[in-house]
C-alpha positions in Angstrom: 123.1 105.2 78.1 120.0 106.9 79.5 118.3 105.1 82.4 114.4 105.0 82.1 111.7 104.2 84.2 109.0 102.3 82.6 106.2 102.9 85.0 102.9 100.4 84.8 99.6 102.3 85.4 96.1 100.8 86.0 92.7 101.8 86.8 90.8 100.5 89.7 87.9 98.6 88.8 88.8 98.6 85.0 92.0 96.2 84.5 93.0 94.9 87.1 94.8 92.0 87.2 92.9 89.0 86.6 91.4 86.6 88.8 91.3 83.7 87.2 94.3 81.6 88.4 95.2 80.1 84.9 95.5 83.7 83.1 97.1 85.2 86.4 99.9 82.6 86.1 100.1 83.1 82.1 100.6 86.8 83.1 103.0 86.1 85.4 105.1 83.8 83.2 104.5 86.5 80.4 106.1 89.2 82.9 109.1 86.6 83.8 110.1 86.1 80.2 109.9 89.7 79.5 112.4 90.1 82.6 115.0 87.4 81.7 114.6 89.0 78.0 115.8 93.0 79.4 118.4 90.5 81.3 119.3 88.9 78.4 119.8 92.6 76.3 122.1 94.3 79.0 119.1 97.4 79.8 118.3 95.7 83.3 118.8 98.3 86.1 115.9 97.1 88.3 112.0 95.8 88.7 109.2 95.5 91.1 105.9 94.9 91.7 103.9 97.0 94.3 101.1 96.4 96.6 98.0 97.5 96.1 97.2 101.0 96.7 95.4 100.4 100.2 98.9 99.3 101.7 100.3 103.0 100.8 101.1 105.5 103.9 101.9 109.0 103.2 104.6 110.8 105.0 104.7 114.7 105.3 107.5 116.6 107.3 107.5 119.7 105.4 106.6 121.8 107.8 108.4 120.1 110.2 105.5 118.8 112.0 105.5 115.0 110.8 102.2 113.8 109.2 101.4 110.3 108.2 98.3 109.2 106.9 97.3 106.1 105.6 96.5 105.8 102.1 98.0 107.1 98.9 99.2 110.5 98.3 96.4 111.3 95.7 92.9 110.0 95.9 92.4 108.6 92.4 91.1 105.9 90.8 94.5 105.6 89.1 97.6 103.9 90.6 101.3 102.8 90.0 101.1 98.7 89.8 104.7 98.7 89.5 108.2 99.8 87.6 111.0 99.0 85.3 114.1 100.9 85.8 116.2 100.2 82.1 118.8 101.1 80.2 118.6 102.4 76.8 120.8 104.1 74.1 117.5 106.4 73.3 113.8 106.8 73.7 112.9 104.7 70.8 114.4 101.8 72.3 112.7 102.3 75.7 109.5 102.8 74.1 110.1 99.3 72.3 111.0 97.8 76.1 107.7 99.4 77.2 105.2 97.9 74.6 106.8 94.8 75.2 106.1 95.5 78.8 102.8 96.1 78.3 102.0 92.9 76.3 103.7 91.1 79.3 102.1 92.5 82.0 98.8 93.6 80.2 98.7 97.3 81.2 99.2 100.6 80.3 103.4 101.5 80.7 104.5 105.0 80.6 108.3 106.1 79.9 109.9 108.7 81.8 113.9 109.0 81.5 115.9 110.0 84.4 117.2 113.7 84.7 120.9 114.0 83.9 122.8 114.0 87.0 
């Protein structure tokens, strides 16, 4: 089995999550059945939901000389809302996990599986 990250993307200002309480919880119900369901099917590695993108500090010790900034690493009106780290027999069946995903948490979900160790 191939681990896969299913990674959920979003644009500031254009979907973010909603601010209605009713349809905020309905999200978050959608998301928790979606979780229990990976459960359920055996693909379940890990989840989690981040902060917004202000909470994000950047560390850099490449040069040796250690740098932290506040903020994200790339100024962009795109960010990382969060990750599902699954396993799947093949891509088809993580791109399956990641519309379902999508539906549940009403974003955009990109697949990426993990480089061979």
């Amino acid at each position: 089995m191939t681990q896969y990250m299913l990674s959920v993307h979003g644009v500031v200002g254009e979907d973010d999550a909603p601010t209605d309480p009713a349809e905020l919880q309905k999200m978050y119900d959608d998301v928790g059945a979606f979780n229990t369901k990976v459960k359920d099917a055996g693909a379940w590695v890990f989840a989690g939901g981040l902060l917004p993108i202000t909470s994000a500090t950047c560390v850099d010790n490449t040069s040796g000389q250690n740098l932290v900034t506040d903020g994200p690493f790339a100024e962009s009106k795109e960010y990382l809302g969060g990750f599902w780290i699954i396993e799947a027999p093949d891509l088809d069946v993580a791109l399956k996990w990641a519309a379902e995903g999508s539906t549940a948490c009403a974003a955009k979900v990109e697949v990426r599986p993990f480089a061979a160790e």
